[in-house]
N, C-alpha and C positions, 0 to 999 in steps of 0.2 A: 907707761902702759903700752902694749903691741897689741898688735892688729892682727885679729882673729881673721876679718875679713877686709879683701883690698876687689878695687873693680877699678881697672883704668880702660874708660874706651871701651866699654862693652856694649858690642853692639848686635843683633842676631837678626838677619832678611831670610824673608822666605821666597825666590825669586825677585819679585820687584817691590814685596812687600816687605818694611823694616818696622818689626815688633817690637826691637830694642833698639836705641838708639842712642849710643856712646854715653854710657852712663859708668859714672864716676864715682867711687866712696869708698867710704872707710870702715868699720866697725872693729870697734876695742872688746879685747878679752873680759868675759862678762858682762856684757852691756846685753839688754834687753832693746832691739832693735827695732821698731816697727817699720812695716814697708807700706804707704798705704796708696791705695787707688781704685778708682769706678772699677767693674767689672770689662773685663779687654782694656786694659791700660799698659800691660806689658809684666803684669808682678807672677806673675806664676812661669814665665818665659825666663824671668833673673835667677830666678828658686831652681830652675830645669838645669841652666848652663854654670851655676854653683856648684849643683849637686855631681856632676860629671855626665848626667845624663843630657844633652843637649849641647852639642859642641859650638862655639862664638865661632862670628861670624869673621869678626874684629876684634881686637883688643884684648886685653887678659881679666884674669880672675883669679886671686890665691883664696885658699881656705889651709890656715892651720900652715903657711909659708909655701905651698904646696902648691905650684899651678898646674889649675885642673883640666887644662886642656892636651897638657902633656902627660899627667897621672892621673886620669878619671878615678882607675879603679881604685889610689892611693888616697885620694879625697872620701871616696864613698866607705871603706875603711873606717877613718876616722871621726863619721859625722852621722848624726842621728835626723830624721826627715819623716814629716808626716804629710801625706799628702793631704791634697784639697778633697778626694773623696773618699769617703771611710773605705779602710785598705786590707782591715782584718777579715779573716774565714768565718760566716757566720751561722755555719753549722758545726764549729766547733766551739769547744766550751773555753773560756774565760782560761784556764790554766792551760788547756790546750797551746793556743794562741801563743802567750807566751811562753810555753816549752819551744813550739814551730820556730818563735822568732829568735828566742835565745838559740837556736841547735844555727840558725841562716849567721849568725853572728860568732859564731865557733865557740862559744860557752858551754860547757864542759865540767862533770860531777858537782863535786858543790858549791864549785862559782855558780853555775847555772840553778841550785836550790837556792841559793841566799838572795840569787838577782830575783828568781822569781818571788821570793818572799818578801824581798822589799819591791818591788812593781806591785804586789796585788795589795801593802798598805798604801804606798803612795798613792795609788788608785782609787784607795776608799770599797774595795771590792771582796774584801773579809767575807765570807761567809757567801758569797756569790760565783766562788772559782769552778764548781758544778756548771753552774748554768750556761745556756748556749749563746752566745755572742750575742745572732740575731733575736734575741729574747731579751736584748738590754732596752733599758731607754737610754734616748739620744747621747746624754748626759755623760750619762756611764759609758757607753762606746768610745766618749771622745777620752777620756781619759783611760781607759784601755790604750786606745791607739798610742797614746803619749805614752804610757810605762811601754810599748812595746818598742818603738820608737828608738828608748833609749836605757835599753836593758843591758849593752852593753856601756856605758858610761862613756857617753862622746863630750867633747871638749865645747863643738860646736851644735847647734840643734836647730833644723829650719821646719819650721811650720805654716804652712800653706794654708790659709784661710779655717784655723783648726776650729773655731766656734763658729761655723755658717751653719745654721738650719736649729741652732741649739737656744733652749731653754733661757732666760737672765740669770737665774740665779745659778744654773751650770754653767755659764759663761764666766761668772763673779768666780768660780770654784777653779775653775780651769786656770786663769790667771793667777791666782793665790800658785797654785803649782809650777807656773812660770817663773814669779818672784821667788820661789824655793831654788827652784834651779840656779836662777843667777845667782843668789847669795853665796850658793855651794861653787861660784866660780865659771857658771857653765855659760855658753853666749847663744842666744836666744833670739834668731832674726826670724819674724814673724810677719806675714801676710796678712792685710784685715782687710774692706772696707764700712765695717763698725768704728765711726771714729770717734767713740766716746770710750774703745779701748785702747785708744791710742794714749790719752791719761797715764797707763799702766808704763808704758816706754819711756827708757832712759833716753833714747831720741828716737827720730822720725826721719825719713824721705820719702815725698809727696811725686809720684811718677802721675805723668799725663801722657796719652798718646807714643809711649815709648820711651820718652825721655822723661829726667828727672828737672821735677818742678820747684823744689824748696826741699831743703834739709836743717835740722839742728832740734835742740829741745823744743818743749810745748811753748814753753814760751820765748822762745827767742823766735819762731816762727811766730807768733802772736804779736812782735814788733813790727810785723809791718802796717799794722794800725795805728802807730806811734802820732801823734799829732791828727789821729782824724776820729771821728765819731761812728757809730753804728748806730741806728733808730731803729726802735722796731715796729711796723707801723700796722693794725688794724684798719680796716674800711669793708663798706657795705660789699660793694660790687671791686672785690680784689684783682682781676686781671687788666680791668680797666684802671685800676692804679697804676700798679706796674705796670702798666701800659705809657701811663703820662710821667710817671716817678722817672723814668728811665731814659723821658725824653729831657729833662733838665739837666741843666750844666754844672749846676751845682752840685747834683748827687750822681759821686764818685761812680757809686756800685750801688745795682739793683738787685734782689734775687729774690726768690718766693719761700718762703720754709714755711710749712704744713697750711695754715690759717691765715699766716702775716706776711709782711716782708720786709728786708730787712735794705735797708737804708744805708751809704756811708759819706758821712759829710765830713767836712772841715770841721765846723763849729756844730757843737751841738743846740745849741741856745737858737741859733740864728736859723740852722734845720729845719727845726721843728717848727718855727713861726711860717718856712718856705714850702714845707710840706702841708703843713695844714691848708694855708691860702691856697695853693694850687687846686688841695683836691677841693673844697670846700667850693672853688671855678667849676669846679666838674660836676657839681651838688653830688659830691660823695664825700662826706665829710668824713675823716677817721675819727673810731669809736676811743681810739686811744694811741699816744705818741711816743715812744719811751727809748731811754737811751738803756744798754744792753754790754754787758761784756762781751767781745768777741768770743765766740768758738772757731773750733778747730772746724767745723762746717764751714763758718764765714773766711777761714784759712784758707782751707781747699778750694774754696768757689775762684776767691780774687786771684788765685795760683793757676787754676783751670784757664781763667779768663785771660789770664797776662800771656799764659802759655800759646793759646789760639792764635792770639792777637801777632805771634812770632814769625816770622815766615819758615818755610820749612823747606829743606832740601829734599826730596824725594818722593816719597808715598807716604801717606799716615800710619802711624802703627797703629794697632789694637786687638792684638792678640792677649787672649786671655792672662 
């Protein structure tokens, strides 16, 4: 298999500030890609200097064998892109849009009927090609943006944070249309940080602060719990938990998730006898002690935290 997408060394400072910081990888023709990171981590800065818009600082970038620092406008050509904020005209109507976008893309008589007739099925947008953009719900916008995106039929396809502000169940829809895509061969590097769409990816890279923190599938990142436990732990008064959880030596990683927290020991059995006694010292006894599959939350966290812990050459990144 070949590589849709290559990144050696890419790096992008804005004066004294480095937003990207020599990041490295790969991505195979048709792979559904995810790129995942807090918001200001660097992922929409990688998506900018891909797309030809944003020229490296450092390092290169192929798309489609094509490097984009010497052929921007040869990359942009051949690749479909949606941005992070809805990008369509919203006082024109739904067929409109994609006539506009098919004519910027040079599509032409009845290439340009057949693309628009299949953009407004794949869209789900039958009987809606009247109506005005800005009269859509969220849902439907977003999937507009996508058939318009790639009306002309690009190889390669980036989407930038394409389900923020939407709906679950048009999130669930949107993805289904992603998995269509790649099936049909297309390569699909996508922006989240929803990390329960990350699921959806054929694999992952975890950026922090500019740099890249972890890559490979869900669960080959999910090995770096290999030999250790996750608890997940309930108490009355929770930050004075994790307050004392955090100060023992025995527990690896601390962190808070919504009501609990989540714990990571060596031995599970041996944990949970350490954790209760501690708090139980504090008369805040946990209401409950439980061991827990890792998620890709408790992925990112221990990634975030190794990353911190790194020393760093220069100034932090954190460009959107």
């Amino acid at each position: 298999m070949s590589a849709a997408i290559e990144l050696e060394g890419l790096t992008s400072r804005f004066g004294s500030f480095t937003a990207v910081d020599r990041v490295s990888m790969r991505v195979e023709e048709g792979e559904v890609f995810g790129f995942l990171g807090a918001n200001g981590a660097g992922k929409s800065t990688v998506i900018r200097m891909l797309c030809g818009l944003l020229s490296p600082t450092e390092g290169t970038a192929r798309v489609l064998g094509i490097d984009v620092a010497r052929d921007p406008e040869g990359v942009k050509r051949r690749l479909g892109y949606m941005s992070q904020r809805f990008s369509l005209y919203e006082d024109l109507s739904v067929r409109q849009n994609l006539r506009f976008f098919g004519g910027v893309y040079g599509l032409r008589g009845a290439q340009a009927r057949e693309r628009e007739e299949w953009a407004i099925e794949m869209a789900d947008l039958r009987g809606k090609e009247d109506r005005l953009t800005g009269e859509l719900p969220g849902g439907w916008k977003q999937r507009l943006a996508l058939a318009c995106a790639v009306l002309h039929e690009p190889k390669v396809v980036f989407l930038d944070e394409p389900t923020s502000g939407v709906d679950p169940l048009s999130r669930r829809r949107f993805w289904a249309l992603i998995d269509e895509m790649s099936s049909g061969g297309v390569t699909v590097f996508v922006t989240t940080h929803y990390l329960d769409e990350a699921e959806y990816c054929h694999r992952l890279a975890l950026i922090h602060a500019g740099r890249l923190a972890a890559e490979g599938t869900v669960s080959q990142l999910k090995e770096v719990f290999a030999g250790r436990a996750v608890l997940e732990v309930s108490a009355p008064r929770l930050s004075e938990a994790l307050e004392l959880l955090g100060e023992q030596q025995w527990a690896l990683e601390t962190s808070v998730f919504g009501t609990r927290i989540h714990v990571v020991v060596r031995d599970a059995d041996e944990g949970r006898q350490q954790i209760a006694a501690a708090l139980e010292r504090q008369d805040n006894s946990p209401s409950s002690i439980e061991r827990i599959v890792p998620s890709l939350e408790d992925v990112f966290i221990h990634h975030v935290e190794e990353e911190e812990a790194r020393p760093r050459a220069g100034a932090a990144a954190g460009s959107a």
